[in-house]
N, C-alpha and C positions, 0 to 999 in steps of 0.2 A: 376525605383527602383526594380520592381519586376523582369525586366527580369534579371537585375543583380543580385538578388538574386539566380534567378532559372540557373544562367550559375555559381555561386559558386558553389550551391549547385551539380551539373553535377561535375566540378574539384573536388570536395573534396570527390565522389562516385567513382572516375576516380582512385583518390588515394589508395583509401581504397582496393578498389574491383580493379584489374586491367583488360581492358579485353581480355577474354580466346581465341585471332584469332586462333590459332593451333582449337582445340574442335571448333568454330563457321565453319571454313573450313568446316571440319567433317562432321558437319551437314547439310551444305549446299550441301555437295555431299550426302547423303544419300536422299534426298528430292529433284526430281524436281521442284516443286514449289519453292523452294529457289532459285535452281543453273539458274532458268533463269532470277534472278532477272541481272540488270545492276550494276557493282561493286559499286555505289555509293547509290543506293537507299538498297542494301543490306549491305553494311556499317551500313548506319543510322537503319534499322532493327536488326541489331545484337546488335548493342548496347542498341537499345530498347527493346530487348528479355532478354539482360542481366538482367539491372533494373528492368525488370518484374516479372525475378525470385527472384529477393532478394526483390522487396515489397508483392510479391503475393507468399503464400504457395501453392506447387506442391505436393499432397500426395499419393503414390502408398498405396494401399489395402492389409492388413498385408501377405494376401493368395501370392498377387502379388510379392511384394518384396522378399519372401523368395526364389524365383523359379526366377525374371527375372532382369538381371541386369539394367539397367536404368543411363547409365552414362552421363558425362553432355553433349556431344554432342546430347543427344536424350532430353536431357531435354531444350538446347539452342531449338531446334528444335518443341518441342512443341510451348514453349513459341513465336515462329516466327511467326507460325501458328496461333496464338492469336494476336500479333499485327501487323500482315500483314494487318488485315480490318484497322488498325490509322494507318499506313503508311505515308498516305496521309495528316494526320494532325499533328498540333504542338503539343509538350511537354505538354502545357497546356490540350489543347483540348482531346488528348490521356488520362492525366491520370484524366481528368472529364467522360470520357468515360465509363473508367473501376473503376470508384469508388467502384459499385457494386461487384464487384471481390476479394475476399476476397481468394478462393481457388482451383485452379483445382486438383480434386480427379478422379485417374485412378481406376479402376474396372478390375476385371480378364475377366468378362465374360460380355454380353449385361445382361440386368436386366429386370424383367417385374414387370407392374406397375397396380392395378385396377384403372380403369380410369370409369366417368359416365360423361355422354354430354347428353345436353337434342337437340332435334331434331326440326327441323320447326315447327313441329304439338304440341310443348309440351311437349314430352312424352321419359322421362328418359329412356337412357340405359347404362348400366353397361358393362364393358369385361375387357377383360385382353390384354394389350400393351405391347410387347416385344420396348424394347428402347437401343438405341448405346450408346446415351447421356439423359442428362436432367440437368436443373437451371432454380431456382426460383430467387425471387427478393433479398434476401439476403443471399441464401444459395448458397455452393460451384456448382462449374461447375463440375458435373458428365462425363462421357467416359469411356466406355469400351476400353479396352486394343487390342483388336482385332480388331476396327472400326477403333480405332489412328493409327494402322498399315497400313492401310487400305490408311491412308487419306497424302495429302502427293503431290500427283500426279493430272499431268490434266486431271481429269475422272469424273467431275462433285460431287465429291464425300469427304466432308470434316468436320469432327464430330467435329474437335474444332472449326473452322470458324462457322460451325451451331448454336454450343450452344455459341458462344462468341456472334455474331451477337444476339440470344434472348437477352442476357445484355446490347447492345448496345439500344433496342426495350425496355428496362424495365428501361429504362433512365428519364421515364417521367410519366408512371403509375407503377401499381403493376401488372401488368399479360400482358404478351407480345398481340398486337395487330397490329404488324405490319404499326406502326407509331412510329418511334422513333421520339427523337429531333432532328430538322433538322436544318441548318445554314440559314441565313437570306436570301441567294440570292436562297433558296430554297421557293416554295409557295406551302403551304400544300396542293393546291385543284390541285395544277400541279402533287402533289404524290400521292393521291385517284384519280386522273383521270387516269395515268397511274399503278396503280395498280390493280385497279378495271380495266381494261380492259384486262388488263394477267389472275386475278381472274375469270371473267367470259367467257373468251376464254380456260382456264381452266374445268370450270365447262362446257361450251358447249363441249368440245371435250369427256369429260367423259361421258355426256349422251347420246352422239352418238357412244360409245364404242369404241373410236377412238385413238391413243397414244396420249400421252401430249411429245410434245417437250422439256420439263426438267422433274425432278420428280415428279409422282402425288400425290405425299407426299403435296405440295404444296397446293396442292388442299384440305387439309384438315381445315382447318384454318388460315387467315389469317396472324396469327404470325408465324404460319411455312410455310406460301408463302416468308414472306419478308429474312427467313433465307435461305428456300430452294434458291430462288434467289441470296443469298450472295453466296454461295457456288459454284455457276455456275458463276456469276461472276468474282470469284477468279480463280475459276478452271478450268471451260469449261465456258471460254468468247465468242471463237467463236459459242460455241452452244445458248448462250444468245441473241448475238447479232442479229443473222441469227432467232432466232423465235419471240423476244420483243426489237427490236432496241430502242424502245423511253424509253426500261425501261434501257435496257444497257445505256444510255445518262446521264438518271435521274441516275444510281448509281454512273456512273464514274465522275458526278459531285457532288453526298452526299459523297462518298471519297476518291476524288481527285487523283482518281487512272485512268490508263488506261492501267487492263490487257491484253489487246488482243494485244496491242501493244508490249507486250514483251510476247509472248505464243511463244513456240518454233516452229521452220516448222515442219507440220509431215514427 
């Protein structure tokens, strides 16, 4: 009964809204992360980028709007970039995902934030955070305008998959932790054994002043390890895969995706 509900309810969306392939093209060429989807998983994306914009408010920032066009190709195209991470899942599971999603809001410029973290020892400190994105548990998904420009491409590099991914993590508490809810055939101490081991190969390369193989953004908390890792997954899978293979494994199976398998040849 319910799945025939949820496939009227699809036709009568179908009806109403028809969808825009000429604009979803568009998009798909504007963004290598689309155009090397396979025409059928990018099918199913478009059409779920559609519905995404008409259940979820998109809002450019009054400064923004007045100065940069935003038409729907660029808008299909965000929204892609948002539910490329539920690709891999069903209609159901997708829109329990994004419950929390109530708005993505573009910004002209990155923003900063007074931020205070208290340290191993106790001992508060206060500073000032320049940021591309930010979301909280029920508030809009923030992005600056020049970081979404930015994002798009296989360069490890993707401010809505970041902040989408924290909403997927705030599925189950209030303040990202880099534990979302995982599916059944997933075992939680299989994803703190594998994370905690990126974590602390993380934190060891940092105190030998050594690069980190993804962002050392990562390394700053664990809720921005599990997004920095979405974002290299999506985006740079072969550089994933080549530094945490067991965690590339553990994601391509929490979302049934396998981007490396479709990553273009350089």
């Amino acid at each position: 009964m319910l799945g025939h509900l949820r496939r009227w309810r699809a036709r009568s969306f179908e009806a109403r809204h028809p969808f825009p392939g000429e604009a979803w093209q568009e998009a798909r060429s504007r963004l290598p992360l689309l155009a090397a989807l396979p025409d059928d998983e990018a099918g199913r994306l478009g059409r779920r980028a559609w519905r995404f914009l008409h259940a979820k408010r998109l809002s450019l920032h009054p400064e923004l709007a007045e100065t940069t066009p935003f038409d729907l190709p660029a808008q299909l195209a965000l929204a892609a970039q948002a539910c490329l991470l539920t690709l891999g899942w069903s209609e159901m599971e997708h829109d329990e995902a994004f419950t929390g999603v109530h708005e993505i809001l573009v910004l002209p410029e990155a923003f900063r934030r007074q931020v205070e973290e208290m340290d191993e020892f106790g001992v508060m400190h206060a500073y000032e955070d320049e940021r591309a994105g930010e979301t909280s548990s029920q508030g809009p998904v923030v992005v600056a305008f020049p970081d979404l420009m930015e994002s798009g491409d296989f360069n490890g590099f993707n401010v809505v998959i970041h902040e989408l991914a924290h909403k997927l993590d705030l599925g189950n508490s209030l303040d990202v932790d880099g534990f979302p809810p995982l599916p059944r055939d997933i075992d939680p101490r299989d994803w703190h054994r594998v994370f905690m081991g990126v974590w602390e190969d993380l934190q060891a390369r940092l105190e030998r002043g050594e690069e980190t193989p993804i962002d050392d953004y990562a390394a700053s908390h664990p809720g921005e390890c599990f997004a920095v890792c979405c974002e290299h997954f999506f985006t740079a899978p072969d550089v994933l895969h080549q530094a945490y293979p067991a965690l590339y494994d553990l994601l391509a199976r929490y979302f049934r995706q396998d981007p490396l398998a479709r990553r273009p040849a350089d």
